[in-house]
FIPATI-764248 format. One line per 5 residues: for each residue x, y, z of N, C-alpha, C, O. Coordinates in nm, 2 decimals, m for minus. Atoms other than C-alpha are relative to their C-alpha. Example, Ala and Ser with C-alpha at 12.3 -4.5 7.8 and 13.67 -1.06 7.14 Angstrom:
// FIPATI-764248
0.09/m0.12/0.00/1.23/m0.45/0.78/0.09/0.12/0.00/0.19/0.12/0.07; m0.09/m0.11/0.00/1.37/m0.11/0.71/m0.08/0.11/0.08/m0.03/0.22/0.09
This chain:
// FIPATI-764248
m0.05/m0.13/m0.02/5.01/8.83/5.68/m0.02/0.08/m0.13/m0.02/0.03/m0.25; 0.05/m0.08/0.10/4.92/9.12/5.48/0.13/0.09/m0.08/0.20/0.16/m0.01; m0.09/m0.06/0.09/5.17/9.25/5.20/m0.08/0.15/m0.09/m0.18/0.16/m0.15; 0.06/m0.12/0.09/5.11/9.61/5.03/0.08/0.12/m0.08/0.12/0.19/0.01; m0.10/m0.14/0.04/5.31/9.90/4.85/m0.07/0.07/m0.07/m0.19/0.06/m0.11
0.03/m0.16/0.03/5.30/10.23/4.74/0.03/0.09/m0.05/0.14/0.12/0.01; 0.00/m0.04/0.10/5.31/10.45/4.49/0.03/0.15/0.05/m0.04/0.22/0.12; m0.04/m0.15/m0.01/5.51/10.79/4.50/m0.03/0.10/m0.08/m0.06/0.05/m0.19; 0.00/m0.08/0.09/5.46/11.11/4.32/0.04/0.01/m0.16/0.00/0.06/m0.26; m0.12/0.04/0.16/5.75/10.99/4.06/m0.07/m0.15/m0.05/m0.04/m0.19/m0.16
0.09/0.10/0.06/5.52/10.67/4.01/0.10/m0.11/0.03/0.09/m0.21/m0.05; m0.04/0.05/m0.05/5.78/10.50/4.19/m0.03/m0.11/0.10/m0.04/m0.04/0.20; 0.07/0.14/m0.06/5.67/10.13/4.39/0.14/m0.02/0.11/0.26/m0.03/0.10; m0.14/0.09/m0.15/5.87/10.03/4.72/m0.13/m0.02/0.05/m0.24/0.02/0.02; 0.09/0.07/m0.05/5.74/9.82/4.95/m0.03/0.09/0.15/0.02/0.20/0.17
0.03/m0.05/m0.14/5.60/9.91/5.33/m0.01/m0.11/0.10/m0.06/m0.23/0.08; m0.05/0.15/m0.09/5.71/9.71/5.64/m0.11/0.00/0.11/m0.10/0.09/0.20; 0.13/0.03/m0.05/5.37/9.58/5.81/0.04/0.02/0.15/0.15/m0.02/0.20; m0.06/0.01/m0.16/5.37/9.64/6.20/0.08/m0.15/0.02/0.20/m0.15/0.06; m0.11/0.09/0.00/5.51/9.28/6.19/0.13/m0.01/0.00/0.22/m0.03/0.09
m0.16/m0.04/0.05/5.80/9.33/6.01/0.08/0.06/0.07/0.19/0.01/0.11; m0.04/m0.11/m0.10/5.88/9.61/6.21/0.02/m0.04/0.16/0.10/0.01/0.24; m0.04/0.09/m0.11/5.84/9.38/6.51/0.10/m0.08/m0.02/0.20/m0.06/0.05; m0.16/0.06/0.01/6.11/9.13/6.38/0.12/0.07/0.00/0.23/0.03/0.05; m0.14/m0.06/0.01/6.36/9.36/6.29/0.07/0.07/0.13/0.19/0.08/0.17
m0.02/m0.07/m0.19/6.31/9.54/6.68/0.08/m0.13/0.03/0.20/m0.13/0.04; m0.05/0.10/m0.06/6.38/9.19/6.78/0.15/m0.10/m0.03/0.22/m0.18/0.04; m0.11/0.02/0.06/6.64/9.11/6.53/0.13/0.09/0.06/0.25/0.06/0.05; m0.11/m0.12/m0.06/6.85/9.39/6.68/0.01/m0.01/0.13/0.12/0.00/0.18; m0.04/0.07/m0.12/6.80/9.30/7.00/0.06/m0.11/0.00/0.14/m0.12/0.09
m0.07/0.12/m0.04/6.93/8.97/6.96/0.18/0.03/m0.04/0.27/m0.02/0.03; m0.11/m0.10/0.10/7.24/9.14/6.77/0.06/0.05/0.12/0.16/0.00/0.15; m0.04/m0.09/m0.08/7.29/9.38/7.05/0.04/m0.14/0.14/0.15/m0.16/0.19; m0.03/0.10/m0.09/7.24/9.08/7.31/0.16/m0.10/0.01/0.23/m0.14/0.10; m0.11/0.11/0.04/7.51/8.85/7.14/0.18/0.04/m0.01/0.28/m0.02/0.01
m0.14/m0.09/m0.06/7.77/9.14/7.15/0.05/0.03/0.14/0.16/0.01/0.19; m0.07/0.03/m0.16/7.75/9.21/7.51/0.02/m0.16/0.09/0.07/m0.18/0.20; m0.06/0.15/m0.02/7.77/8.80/7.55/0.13/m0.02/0.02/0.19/m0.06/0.12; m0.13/0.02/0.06/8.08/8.82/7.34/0.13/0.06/0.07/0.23/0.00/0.10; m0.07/m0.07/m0.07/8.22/9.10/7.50/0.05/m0.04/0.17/0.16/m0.04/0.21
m0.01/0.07/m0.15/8.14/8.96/7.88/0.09/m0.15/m0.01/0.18/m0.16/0.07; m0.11/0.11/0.04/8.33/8.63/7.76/0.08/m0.01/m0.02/0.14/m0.12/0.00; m0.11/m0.07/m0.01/8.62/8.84/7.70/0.06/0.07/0.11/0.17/0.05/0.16; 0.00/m0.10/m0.13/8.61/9.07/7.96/0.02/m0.05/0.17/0.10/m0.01/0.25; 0.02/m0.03/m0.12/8.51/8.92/8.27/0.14/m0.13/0.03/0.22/m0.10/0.12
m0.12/0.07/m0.02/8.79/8.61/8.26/0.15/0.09/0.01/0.24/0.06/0.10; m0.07/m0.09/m0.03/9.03/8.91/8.19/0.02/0.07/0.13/0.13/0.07/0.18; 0.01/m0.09/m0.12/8.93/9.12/8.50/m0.01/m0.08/0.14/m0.01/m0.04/0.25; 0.00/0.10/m0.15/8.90/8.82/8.74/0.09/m0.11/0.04/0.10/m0.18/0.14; m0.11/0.09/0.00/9.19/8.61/8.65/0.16/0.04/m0.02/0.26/m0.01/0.02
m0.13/m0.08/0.09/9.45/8.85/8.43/0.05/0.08/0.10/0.14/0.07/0.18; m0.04/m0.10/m0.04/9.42/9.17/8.55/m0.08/0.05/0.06/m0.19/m0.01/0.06; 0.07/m0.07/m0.15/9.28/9.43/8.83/0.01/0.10/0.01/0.12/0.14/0.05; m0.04/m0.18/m0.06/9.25/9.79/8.87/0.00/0.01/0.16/m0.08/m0.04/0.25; m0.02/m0.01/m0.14/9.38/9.89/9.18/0.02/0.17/0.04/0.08/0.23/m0.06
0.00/m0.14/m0.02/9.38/10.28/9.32/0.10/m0.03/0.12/0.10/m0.14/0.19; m0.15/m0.04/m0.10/9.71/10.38/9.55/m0.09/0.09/0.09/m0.14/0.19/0.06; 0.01/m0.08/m0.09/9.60/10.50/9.87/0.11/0.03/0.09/0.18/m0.07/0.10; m0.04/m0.08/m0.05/9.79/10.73/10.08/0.19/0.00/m0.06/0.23/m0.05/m0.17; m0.15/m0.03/0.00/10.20/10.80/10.10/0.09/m0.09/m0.03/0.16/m0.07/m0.13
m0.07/0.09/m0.06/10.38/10.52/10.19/0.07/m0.05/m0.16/0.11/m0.17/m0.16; m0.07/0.06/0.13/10.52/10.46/9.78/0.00/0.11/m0.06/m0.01/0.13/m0.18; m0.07/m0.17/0.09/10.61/10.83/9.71/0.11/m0.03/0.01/0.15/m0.08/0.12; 0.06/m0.09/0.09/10.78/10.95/9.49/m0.04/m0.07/m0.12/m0.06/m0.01/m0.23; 0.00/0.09/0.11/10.72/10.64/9.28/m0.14/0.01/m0.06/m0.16/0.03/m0.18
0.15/m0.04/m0.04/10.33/10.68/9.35/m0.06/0.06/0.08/m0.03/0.09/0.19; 0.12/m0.13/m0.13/10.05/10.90/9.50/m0.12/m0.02/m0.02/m0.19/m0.09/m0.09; 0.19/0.06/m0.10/9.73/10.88/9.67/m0.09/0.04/m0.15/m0.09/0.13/m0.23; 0.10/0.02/0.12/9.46/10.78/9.40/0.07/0.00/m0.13/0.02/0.07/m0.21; m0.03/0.08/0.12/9.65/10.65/9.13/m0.04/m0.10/m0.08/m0.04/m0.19/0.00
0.06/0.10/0.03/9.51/10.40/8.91/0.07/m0.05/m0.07/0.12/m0.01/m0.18; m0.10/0.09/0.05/9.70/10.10/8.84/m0.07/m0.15/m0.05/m0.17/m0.19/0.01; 0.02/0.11/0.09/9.66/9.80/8.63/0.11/m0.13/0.10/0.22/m0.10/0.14; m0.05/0.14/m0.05/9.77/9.43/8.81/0.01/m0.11/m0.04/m0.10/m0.17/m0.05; m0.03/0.09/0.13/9.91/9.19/8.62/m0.01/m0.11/0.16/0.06/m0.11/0.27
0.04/0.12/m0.13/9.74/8.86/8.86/0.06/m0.09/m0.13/m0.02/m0.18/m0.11; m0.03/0.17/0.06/9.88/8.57/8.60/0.15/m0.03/m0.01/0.19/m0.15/m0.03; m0.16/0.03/0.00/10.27/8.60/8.59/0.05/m0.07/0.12/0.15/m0.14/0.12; m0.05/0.07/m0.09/10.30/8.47/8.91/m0.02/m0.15/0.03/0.02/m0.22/0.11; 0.07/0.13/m0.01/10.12/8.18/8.83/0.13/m0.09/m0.10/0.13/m0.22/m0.10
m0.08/0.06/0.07/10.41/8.08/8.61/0.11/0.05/0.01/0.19/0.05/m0.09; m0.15/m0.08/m0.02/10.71/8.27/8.76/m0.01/0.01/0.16/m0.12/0.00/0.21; 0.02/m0.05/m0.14/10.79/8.35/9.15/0.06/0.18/0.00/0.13/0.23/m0.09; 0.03/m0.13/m0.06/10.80/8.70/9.26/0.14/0.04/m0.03/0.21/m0.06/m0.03; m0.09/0.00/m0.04/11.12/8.88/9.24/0.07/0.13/0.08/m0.01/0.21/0.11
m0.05/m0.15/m0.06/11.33/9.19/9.42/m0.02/0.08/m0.09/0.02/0.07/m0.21; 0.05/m0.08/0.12/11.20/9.45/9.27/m0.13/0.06/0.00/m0.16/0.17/0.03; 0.11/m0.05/0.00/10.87/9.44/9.23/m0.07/0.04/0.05/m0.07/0.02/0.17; 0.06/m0.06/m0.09/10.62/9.62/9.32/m0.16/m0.09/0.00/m0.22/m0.14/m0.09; 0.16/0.14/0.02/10.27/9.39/9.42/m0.07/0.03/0.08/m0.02/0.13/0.15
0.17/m0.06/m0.05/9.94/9.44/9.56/0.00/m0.15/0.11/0.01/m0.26/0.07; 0.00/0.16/m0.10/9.94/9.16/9.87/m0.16/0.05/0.08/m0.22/0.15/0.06; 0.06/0.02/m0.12/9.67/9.10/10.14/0.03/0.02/0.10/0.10/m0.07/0.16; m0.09/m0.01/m0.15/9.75/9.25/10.44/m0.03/m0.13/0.13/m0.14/m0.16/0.18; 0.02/0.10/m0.04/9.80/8.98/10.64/m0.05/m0.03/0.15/m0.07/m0.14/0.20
0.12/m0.01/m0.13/9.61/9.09/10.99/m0.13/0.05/m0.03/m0.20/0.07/0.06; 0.11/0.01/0.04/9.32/9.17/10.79/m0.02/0.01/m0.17/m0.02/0.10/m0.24; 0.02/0.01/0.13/9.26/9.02/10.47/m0.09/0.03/m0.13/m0.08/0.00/m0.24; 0.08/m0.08/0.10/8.98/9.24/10.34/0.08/0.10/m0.04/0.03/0.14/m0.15; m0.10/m0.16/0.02/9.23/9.55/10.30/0.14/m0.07/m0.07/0.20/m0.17/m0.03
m0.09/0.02/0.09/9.48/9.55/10.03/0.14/0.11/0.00/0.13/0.22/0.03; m0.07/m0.11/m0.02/9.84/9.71/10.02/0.09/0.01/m0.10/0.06/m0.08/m0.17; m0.07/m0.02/0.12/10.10/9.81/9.75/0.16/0.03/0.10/0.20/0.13/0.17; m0.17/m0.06/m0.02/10.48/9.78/9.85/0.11/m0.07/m0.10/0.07/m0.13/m0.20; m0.10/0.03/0.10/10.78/9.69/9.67/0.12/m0.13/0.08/0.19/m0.09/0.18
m0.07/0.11/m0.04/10.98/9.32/9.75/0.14/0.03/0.01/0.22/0.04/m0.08; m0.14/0.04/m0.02/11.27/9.32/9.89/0.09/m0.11/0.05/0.21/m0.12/0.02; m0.08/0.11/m0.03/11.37/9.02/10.05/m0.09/m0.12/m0.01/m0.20/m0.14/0.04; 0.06/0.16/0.01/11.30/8.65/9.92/m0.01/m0.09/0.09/0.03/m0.07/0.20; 0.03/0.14/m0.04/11.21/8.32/10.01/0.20/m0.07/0.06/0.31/m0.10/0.01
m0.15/0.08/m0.09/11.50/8.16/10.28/0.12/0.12/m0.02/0.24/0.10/m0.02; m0.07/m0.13/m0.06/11.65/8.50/10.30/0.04/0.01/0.15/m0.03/m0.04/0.24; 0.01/m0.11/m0.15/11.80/8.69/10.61/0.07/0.13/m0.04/0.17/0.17/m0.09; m0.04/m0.18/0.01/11.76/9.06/10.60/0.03/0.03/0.15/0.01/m0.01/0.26; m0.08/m0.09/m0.11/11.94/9.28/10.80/m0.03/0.18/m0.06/0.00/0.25/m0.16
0.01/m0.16/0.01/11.84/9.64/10.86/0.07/0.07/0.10/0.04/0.06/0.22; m0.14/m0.03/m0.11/12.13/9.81/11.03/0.07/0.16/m0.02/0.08/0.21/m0.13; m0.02/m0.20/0.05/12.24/10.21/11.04/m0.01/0.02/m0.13/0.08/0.03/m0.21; 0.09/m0.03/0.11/12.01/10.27/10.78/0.00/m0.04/m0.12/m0.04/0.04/m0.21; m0.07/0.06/0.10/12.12/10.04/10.53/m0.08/m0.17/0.00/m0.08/m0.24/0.10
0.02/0.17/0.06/11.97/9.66/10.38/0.12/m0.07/m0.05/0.19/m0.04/m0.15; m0.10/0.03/0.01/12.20/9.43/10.42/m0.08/m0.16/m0.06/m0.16/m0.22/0.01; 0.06/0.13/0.05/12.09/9.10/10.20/0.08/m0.12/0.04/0.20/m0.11/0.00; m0.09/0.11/0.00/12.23/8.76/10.31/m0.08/m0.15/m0.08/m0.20/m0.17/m0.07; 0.03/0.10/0.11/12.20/8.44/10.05/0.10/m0.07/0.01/0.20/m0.06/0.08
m0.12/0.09/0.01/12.37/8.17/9.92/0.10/0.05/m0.12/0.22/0.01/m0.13; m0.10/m0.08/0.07/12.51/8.41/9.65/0.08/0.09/0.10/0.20/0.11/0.07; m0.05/m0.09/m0.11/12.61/8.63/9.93/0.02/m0.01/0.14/m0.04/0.07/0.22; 0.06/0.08/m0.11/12.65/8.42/10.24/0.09/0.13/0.11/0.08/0.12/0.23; m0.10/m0.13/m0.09/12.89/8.75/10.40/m0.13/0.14/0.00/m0.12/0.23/0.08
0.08/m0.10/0.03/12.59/8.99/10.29/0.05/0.09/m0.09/0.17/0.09/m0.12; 0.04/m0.07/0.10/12.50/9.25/10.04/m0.06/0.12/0.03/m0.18/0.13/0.06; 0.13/m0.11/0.00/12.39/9.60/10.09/m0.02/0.03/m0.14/0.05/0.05/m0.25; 0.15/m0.03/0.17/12.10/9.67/9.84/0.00/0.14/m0.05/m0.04/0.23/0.02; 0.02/m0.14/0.05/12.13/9.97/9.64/m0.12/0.02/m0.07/m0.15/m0.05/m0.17
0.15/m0.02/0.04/11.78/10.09/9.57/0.02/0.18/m0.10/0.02/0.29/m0.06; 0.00/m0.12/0.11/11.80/10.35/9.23/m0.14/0.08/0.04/m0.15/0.20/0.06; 0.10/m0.06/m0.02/11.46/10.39/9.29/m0.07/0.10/0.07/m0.17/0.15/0.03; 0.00/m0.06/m0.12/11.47/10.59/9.66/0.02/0.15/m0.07/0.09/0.20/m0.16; m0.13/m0.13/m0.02/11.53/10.93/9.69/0.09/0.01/0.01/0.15/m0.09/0.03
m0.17/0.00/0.00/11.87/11.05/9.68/0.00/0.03/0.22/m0.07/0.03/0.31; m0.02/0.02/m0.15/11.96/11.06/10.03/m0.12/m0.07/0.11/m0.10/m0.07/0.23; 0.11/0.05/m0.08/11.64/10.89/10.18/0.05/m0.16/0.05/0.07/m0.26/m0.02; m0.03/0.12/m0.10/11.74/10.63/10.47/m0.10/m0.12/0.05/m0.22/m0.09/0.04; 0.09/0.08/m0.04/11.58/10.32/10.59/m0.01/m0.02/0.15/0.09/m0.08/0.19
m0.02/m0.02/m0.13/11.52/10.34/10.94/m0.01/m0.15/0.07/0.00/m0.24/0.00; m0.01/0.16/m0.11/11.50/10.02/11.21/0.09/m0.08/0.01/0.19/m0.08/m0.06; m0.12/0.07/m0.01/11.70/9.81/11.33/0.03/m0.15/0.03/0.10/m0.19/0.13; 0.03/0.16/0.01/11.64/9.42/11.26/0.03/m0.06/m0.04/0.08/m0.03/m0.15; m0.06/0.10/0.11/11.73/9.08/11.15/m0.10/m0.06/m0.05/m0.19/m0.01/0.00
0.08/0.07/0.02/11.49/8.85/10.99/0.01/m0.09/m0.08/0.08/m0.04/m0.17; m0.07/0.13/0.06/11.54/8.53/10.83/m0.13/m0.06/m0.06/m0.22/m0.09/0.02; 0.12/0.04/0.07/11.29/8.42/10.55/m0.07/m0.14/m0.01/0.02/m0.22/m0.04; 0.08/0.08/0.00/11.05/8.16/10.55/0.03/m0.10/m0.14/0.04/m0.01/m0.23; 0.03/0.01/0.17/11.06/7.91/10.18/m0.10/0.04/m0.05/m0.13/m0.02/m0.16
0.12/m0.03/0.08/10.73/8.10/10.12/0.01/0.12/0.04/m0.11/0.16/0.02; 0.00/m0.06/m0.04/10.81/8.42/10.27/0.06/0.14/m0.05/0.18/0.13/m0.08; m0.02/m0.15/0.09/10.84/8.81/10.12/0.04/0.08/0.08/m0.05/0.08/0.17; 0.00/m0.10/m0.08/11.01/9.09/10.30/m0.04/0.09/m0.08/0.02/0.08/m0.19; 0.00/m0.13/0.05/10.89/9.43/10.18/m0.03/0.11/0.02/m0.08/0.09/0.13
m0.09/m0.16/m0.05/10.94/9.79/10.23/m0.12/0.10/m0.10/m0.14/0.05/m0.21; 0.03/m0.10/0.07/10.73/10.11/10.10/0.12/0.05/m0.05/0.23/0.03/0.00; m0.15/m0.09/0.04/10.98/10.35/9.87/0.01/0.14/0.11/0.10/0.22/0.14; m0.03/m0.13/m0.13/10.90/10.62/10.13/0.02/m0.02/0.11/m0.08/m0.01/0.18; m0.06/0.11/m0.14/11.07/10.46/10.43/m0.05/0.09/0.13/m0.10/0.03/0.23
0.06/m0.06/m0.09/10.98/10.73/10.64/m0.12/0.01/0.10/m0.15/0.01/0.22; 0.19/0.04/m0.01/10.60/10.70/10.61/m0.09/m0.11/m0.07/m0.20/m0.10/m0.12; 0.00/0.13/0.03/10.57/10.35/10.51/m0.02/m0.11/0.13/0.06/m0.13/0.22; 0.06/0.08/m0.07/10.37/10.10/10.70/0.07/m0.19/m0.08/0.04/m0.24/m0.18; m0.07/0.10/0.07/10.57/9.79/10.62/0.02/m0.16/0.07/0.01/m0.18/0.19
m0.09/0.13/m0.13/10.71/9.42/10.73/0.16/0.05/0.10/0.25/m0.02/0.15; m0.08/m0.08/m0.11/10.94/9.63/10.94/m0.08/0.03/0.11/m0.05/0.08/0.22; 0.11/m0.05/m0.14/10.62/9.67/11.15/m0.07/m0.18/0.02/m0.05/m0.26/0.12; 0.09/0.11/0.00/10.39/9.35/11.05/0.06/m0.12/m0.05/m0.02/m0.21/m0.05; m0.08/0.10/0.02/10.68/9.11/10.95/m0.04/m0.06/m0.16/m0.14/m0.02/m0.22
0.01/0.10/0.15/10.73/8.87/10.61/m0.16/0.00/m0.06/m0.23/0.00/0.03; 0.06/0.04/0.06/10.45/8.83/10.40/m0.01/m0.18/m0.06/0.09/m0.25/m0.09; 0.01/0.10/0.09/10.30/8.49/10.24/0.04/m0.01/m0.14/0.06/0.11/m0.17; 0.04/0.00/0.12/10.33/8.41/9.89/m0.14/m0.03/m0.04/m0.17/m0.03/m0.16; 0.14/0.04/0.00/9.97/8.32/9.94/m0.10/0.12/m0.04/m0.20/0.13/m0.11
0.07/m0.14/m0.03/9.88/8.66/10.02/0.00/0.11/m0.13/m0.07/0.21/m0.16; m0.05/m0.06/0.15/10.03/8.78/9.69/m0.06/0.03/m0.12/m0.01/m0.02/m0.22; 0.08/m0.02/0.12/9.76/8.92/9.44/0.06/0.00/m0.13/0.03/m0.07/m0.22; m0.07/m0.04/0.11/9.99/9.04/9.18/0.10/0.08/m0.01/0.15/0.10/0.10; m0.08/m0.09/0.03/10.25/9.28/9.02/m0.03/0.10/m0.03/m0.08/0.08/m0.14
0.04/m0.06/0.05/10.18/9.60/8.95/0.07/0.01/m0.17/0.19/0.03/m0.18; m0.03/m0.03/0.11/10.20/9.64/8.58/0.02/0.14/m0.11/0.10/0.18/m0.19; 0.02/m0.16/0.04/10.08/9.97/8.46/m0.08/0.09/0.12/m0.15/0.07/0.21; 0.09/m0.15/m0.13/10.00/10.33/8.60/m0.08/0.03/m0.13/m0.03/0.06/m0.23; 0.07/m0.04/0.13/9.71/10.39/8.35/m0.06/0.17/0.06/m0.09/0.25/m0.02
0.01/m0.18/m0.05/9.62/10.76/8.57/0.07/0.03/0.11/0.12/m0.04/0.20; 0.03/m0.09/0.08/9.66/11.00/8.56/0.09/m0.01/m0.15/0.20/m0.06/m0.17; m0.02/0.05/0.16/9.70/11.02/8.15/0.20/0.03/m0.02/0.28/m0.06/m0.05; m0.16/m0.01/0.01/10.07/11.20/8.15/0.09/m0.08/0.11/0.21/m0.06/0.13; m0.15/0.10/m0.10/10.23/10.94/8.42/m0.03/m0.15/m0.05/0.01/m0.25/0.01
0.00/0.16/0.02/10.13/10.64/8.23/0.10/m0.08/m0.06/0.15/m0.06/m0.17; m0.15/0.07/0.02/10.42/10.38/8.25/m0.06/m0.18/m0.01/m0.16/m0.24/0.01; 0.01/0.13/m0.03/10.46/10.03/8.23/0.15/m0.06/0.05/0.27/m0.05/0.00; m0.15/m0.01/m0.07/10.69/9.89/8.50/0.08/m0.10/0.00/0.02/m0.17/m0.08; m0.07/0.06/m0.01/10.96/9.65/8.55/0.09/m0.05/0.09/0.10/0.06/0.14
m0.04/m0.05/m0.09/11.17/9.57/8.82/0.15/m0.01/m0.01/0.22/m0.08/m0.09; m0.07/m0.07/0.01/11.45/9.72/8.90/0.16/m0.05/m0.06/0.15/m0.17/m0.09; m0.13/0.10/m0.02/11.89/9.62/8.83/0.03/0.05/0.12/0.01/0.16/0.16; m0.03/0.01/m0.11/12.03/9.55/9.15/0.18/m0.02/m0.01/0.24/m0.07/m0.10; m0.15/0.00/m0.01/12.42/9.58/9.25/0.05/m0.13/0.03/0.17/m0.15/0.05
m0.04/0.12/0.00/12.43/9.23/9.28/m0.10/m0.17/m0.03/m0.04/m0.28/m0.03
């Protein structure tokens, strides 16, 4: 390989980088550039396929809590070391077709019997073996629960309810949920920028 330099006006000597040269360093930067999106995908895709999940809110049925095209963050690993609890709100598998995904909010656990009775959730347990109606902060102020059913839970089994009872497609229609079916919790509203929260669920009157 041929080496040469060059002489400036000011009598100044630097060197000149032979097309060679100039080829390793292209390729030096490529490998550079390669080894970061590696690094990054190593990071990244275990996060987005095991952690967490962007999920978008379609239509009504969880106003005024959420609205159509929202974009929410889903925390998939807490349940792997926790069970589910009243409250939350989770992204399940609709359970007559498990390509389509839905967002409601848990209200009745595992070996529960709910009672939905002049427009009121009535919880029965072994803390509450007479029942419990559920005060939900979260609702509208006067916003009722309509239907009129009992249902007695499964040990693997989720009752839950949209916050818009009205226009809420729910296990009031399609019954209990799995815990199988249970992708996650929602965790954050990351859009729109002024409604970004991170959520929790709720205190309960008993």
């Amino acid at each position: 390989m041929s080496k040469f330099f060059s002489q400036d006006k000011k009598g100044q000597i630097g060197f000149e980088l032979t097309s060679e040269n100039r080829l390793k360093k292209i390729i030096s930067y490529i490998i550079e550039i390669v080894k970061v999106i590696l690094v990054s995908l190593a990071i990244i895709v275990p996060i987005r396929y095991f952690l967490i999940q962007p999920f978008y809110v379609k239509g009504a049925s969880m106003e005024p809590n959420f609205y159509d095209h929202e974009y929410l963050i889903i925390d998939e690993i807490s349940y792997r070391f926790n069970e589910p609890k009243r409250g939350d709100i989770i992204v399940f598998k609709y359970p007559k077709d498990k390509s389509q995904y839905f967002i409601k909010r848990i209200i009745g656990l595992p070996n529960e019997k709910i009672e939905i009775s002049n427009e009121k959730i009535i919880i029965y347990n072994e803390e509450n073996p007479k029942g419990m109606v559920i005060d939900e902060p979260y609702l509208e102020e006067g916003l009722k629960t309509l239907g009129n059913q009992t249902v007695n839970l499964g040990p693997e089994e989720y009752f839950v309810l949209g916050d818009n009872r009205l226009s809420s497609y729910d296990s009031r229609s399609f019954g209990p949920i799995q815990r199988k079916l249970i992708v996650g919790k929602v965790w954050i509203r990351g859009w729109p920028f002024n409604k970004i929260k991170v959520f929790e669920a709720p205190q309960y009157n008993f």
